[in-house]
N, C-alpha and C positions, 0 to 999 in steps of 0.2 A: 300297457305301461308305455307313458311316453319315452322315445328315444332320444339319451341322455350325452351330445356330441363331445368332442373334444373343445368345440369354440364354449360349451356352458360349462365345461370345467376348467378352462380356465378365465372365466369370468370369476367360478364360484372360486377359485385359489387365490386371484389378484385381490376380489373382497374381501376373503379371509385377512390375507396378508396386510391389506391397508387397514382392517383393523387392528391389527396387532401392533404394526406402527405408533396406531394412535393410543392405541392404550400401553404402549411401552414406558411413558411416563410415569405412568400410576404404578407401576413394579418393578422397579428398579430392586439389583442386587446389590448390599453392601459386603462390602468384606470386615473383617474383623474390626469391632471394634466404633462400627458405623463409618468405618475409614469410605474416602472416597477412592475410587479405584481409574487410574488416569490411563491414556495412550498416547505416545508423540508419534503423531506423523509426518516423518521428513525430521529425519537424523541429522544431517549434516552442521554446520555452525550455528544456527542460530536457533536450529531445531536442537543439535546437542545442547545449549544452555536450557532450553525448555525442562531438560530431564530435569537438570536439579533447581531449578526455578521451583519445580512441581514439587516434587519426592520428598523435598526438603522441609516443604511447608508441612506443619500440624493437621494430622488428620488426613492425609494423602498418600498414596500408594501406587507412583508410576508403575504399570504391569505389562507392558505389551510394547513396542519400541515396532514403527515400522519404514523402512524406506525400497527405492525402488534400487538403491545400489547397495547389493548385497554388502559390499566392505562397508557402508557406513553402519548398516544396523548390527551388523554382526561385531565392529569393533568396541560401537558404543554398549550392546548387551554385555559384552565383555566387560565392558570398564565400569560397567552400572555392577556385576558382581563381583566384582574387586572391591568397590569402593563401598557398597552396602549390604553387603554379604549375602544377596537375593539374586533368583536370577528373575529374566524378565521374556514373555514369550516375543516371539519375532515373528516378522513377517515382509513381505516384497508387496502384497498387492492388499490395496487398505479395504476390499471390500470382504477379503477375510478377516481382517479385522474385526469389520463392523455384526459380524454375527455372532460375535462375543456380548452376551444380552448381560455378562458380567461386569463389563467395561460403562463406566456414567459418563464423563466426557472424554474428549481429544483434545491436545491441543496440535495447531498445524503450522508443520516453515515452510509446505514444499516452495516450487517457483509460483512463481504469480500465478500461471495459466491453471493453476488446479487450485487454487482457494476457495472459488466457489464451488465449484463441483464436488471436490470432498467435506462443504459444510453443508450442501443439500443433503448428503447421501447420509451426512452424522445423524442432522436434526432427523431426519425421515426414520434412520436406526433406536429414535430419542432417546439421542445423547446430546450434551451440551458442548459447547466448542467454545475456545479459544484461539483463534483464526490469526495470524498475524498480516502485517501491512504487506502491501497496500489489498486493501479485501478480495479485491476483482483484477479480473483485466478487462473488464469493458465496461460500460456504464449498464449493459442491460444485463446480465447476470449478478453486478451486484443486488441491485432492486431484487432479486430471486431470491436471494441470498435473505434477504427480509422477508423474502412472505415465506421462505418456508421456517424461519424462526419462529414466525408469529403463527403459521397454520400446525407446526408442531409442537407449540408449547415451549420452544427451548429458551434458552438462557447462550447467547453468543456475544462473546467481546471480541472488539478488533484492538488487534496490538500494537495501537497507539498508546502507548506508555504514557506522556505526557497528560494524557486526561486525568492521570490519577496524580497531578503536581501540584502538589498544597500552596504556591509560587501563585502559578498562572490563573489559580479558581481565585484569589483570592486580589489577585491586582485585578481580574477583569470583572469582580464584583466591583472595584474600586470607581475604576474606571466607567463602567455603566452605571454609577449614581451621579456618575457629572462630577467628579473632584478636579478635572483637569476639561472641562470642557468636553463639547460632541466629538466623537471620532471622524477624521478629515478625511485620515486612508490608511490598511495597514500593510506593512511589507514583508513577505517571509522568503527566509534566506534558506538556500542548502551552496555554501559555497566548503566543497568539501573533498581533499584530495583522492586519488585511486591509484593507489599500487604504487610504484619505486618512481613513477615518470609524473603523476598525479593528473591523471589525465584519463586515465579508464581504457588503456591503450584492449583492445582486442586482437591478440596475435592468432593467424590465422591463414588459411589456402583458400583456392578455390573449392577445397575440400573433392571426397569425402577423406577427414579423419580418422583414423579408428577409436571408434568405443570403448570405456574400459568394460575389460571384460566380466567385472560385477553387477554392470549395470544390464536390466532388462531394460530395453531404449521404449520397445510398445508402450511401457508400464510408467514410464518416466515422460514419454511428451503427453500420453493420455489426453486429453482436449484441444490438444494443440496440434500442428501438423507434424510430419513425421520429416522433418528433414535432414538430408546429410551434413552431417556435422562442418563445419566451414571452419570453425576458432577450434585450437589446439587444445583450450580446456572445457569441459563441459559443463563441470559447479561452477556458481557464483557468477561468471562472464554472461549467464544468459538474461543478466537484469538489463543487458545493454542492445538485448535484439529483440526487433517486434513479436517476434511469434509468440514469446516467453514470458518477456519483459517489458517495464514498462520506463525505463533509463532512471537517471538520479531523480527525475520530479517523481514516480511511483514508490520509490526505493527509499531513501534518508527522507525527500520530498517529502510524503504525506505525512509525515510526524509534523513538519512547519506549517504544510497546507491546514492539518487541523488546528492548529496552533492559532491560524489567522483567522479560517470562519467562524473557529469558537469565540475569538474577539472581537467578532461581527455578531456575535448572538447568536449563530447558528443558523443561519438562512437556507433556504433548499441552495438548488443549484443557481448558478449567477445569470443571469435573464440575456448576457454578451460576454464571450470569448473572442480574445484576436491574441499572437503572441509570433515572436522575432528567436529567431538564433540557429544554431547551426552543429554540424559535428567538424570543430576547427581544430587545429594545429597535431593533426595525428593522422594527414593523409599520406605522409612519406614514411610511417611507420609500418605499413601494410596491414593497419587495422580493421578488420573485417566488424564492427558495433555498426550503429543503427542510429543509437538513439542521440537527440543532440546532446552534449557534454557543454554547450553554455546558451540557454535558454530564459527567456522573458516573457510573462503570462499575464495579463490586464484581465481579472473578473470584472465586469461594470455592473457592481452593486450599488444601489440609493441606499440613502446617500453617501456611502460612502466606498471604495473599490478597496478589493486587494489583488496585489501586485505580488508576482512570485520570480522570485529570479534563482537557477541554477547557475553554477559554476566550477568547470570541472579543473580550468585548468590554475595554476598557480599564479600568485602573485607577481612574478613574471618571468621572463624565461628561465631557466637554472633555476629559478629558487624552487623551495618546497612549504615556503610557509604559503595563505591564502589570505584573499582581499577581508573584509570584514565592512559592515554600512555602520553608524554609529555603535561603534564596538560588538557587533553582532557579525559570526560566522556564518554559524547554525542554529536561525532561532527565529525570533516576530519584532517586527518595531510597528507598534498602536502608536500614530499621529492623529492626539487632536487638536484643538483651537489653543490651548494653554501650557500646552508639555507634550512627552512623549514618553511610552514606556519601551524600554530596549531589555531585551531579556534573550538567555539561552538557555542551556537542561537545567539548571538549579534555579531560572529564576533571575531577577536582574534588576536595575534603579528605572526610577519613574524621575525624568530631568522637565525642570519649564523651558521654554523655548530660548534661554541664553544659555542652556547646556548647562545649569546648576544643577546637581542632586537634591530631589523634594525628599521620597520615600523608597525605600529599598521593600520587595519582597523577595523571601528566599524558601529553600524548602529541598526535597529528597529527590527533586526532577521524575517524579509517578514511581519509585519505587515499591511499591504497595501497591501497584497496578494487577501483581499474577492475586497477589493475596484477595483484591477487589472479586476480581473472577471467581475465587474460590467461596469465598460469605454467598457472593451472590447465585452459584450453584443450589449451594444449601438454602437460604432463603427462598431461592425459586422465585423472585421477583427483578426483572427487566430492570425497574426503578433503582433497584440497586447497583446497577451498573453505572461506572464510570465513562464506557464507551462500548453502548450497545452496539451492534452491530449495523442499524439506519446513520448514525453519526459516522461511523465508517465509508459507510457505503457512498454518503454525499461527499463526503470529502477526498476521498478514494475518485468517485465521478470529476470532481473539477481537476483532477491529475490527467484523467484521461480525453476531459474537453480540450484540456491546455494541448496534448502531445497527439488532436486530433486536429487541433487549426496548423500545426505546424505540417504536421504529413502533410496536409492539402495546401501548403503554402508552396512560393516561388520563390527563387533566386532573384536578389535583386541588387542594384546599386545601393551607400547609404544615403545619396541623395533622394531615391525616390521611396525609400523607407520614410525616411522622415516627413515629406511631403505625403505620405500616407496618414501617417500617423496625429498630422496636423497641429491644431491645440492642446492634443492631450497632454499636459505638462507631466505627468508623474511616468509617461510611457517613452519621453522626450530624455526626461532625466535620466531614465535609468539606459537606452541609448547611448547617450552621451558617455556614461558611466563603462555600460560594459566595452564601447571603442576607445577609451582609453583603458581596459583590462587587455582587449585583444590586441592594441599598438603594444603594449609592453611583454606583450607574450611572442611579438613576433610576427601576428598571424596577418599574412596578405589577403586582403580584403577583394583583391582584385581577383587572383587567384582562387581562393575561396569563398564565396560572398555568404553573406548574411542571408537565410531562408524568412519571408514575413508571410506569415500563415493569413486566411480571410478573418472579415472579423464575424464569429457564426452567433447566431440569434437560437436560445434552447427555450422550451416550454420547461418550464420546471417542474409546472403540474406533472404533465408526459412524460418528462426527462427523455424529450425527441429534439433533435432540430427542429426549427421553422426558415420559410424565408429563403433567401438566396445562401447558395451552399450546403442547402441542405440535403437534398436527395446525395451528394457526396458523403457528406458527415454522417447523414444518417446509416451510411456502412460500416461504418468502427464504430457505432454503438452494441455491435453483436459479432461473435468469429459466426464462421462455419468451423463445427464442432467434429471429431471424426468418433464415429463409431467406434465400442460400445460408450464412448465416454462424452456423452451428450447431457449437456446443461439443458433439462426440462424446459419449454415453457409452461407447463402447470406444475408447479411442484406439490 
């Protein structure tokens, strides 16, 4: 009798296992009633709306609630059996979770740095996921985030709500028949306040701060590096630091970013990135953030480009209301030859180029987005989806090109900004535009300057840099991951 090692048994277990994986679609358990049986992972705000997003809907049955800070899962089980008179199992680490072969999807808030990792590890469980913005934190783990949908059969939306806005499918049908002429360029806005100062202020030491004591920290940086705490709070402030986060372009951002490619028909990635701006008027506040809070992003799409502008700080100094481009805060302006459509969440008017009102579209701003998810579980068909998870993922990618020419950018004069930036009129104007936001905010230029990132060349095939600045860029296409919480390369 051959001699039977420990290396062939566990070949023969891993085999086993990856079959079981793949045939976990085919045997799914339902609960009463054919109900679908849900898990939120990642409690906290926008993870707690998920609860009744879900539970609420027909046919659905949130069961399982998990997060890595014990007060948030344990408050929200609470409040989910008050308010529905069930209770709901709990849990701190999602990979206990996922061996509940009773559970059919997830939906997920945590921070950024675990999106993908815990929709590899759902689909792989096959389960279907509900992933919210922005998908990834790097360009190359979202593309992962795709193949293991597609290698395990699942069904993944990205929660970009807006795809499902009966408004914007149906001007930008309009629009792509030529009623207003070719698209010239489109512009998406997130000009959008933070906190009481509106400004994304990050209070903070040189740290370490203490932890609260519910939280498992291992369990909660999970992919990301394990550092000592620096800002005083630990939710929601870490959209504004790299390791975490990906600042307001990742964050409110990628709802507009998609907003604009889908006005574009949907292109891969944009073939040239270069973008301008800075983290201003909040260095005497002792803010320990990262990310810049008024930022400018030029896609150079044929024929025609989109432009992305953040802005964090106010209209200007004391005030609290925010700038706005043809009546648009937070939303897209499609410019083409004849007019332009200016719209925000519910949708907006289509003007010809003397500012008259042509056609208005309007609508529920994707309200019926979780519902989209849900048909399309049951369906079992991709096509169903309003925002598969590859739309995600390209759109999610040009957040992180934008907030990848900037890290590698320099401090400079606005003189030699602009002389950089040359003929580009639409990158010229918005220049123009945001120095008269930062004169009225206050902010010395001199003192603080403007950061103008390179302008980087992407394969889009690849989705690598090429070219000069690439071997740089090509480093924030990927983290290093820390053990066990490692985003596959083969998923």
């Amino acid at each position: 009798m051959s001699k039977f090692t420990r290396r062939d048994f566990m070949k023969t277990t891993m085999a086993a296992g990856a079959a079981m994986v793949m045939a976990a679609p085919k045997s799914r358990v339902r609960g009463a009633n054919n109900d679908l049986r849900f898990a939120v992972v990642g409690t906290g705000g926008q993870g707690g709306g998920h609860i009744g997003y879900f539970n609420e809907k027909q046919g659905v049955r949130v069961v399982a609630l998990c997060d890595a800070d014990k007060s948030h899962v344990e408050g929200k089980a609470a409040n989910f059996e008050k308010k529905y008179g069930s209770k709901v199992d709990t849990y701190t680490d999602v990979r206990k979770l996922l061996e509940d072969k009773s559970i059919d999807a997830i939906t997920s808030a945590t921070p950024n740095h675990w999106h993908s990792l815990v929709t590899i590890w759902a689909c792989q469980a096959g389960k279907d996921v509900y992933i919210e913005k922005p998908v990834s934190h790097n360009v190359w783990e979202g593309r992962k985030m795709v193949e293991a949908a597609r290698k395990y059969d699942r069904i993944v939306q990205t929660g970009t709500q807006k795809r499902s806005s009966e408004a914007h499918k149906a001007a930008y049908e309009w629009i792509h028949a030529g009623n207003i002429g070719a698209i010239k360029w489109v512009r998406s806005f997130c000009y959008k306040p933070r906190g009481p100062e509106t400004n994304g202020i990050v209070y903070g030491t040189n740290g370490p701060n203490k932890l609260p004591d519910s939280v498992d920290y291992n369990l909660w940086c999970g992919p990301a590096e394990m550092e000592p705490l620096r800002r005083k709070e630990l939710h929601y402030k870490w959209h504004w630091v790299w390791n975490t986060g990906c600042g307001d372009l990742g964050n409110q951002g990628i709802h507009e970013m998609d907003l604009g490619r889908w006005a574009l028909g949907d292109p891969k990635l944009a073939p040239r990135v270069i973008s301008f701006g800075g983290r201003l008027g909040v260095s005497h506040t002792g803010d320990t953030g990262e990310t810049a809070n008024t930022h400018v992003i030029y896609f150079d799409y044929k024929p025609a480009p989109l432009i992305f502008e953040v802005r964090g700080l106010p209209k200007k100094k004391g005030d609290r209301s925010m700038d706005n481009f043809r009546g648009v805060r937070i939303g897209v302006v499609v410019h083409c030859e004849n007019g332009y459509f200016a719209a925000g969440d519910g949708g907006g008017w289509v003007y010809d180029n003397d500012g008259k009102k042509i056609k208005q579209f309007s609508g529920g701003g994707g309200g019926g987005h979780h519902q989209n998810f849900i048909d399309a579980v049951r369906s079992h068909k991709v096509s169903d989806l309003n925002a598969d998870i590859e739309k995600g993922h390209l759109s999610s990618a040009l957040c992180h090109m934008g907030n990848t020419s900037y890290r590698l950018g320099k401090k400079m004069p606005v003189d030699e900004i602009r002389k950089t930036l040359g003929d580009n009129a639409e990158m010229i104007d918005s220049l123009d535009r945001t120095l008269e936001h930062l004169a009225a905010n206050e902010v010395d230029l001199k003192a603080e300057p403007l950061t103008l990132g390179p302008m980087l060349t992407m394969d889009p095939e690849k989705e690598q840099y090429v070219g000069e600045y690439s071997e740089w860029a090509n480093m924030y296409l990927k983290r290093n991951y820390r053990e066990p919480f490692v985003v596959p390369d083969k998923v």
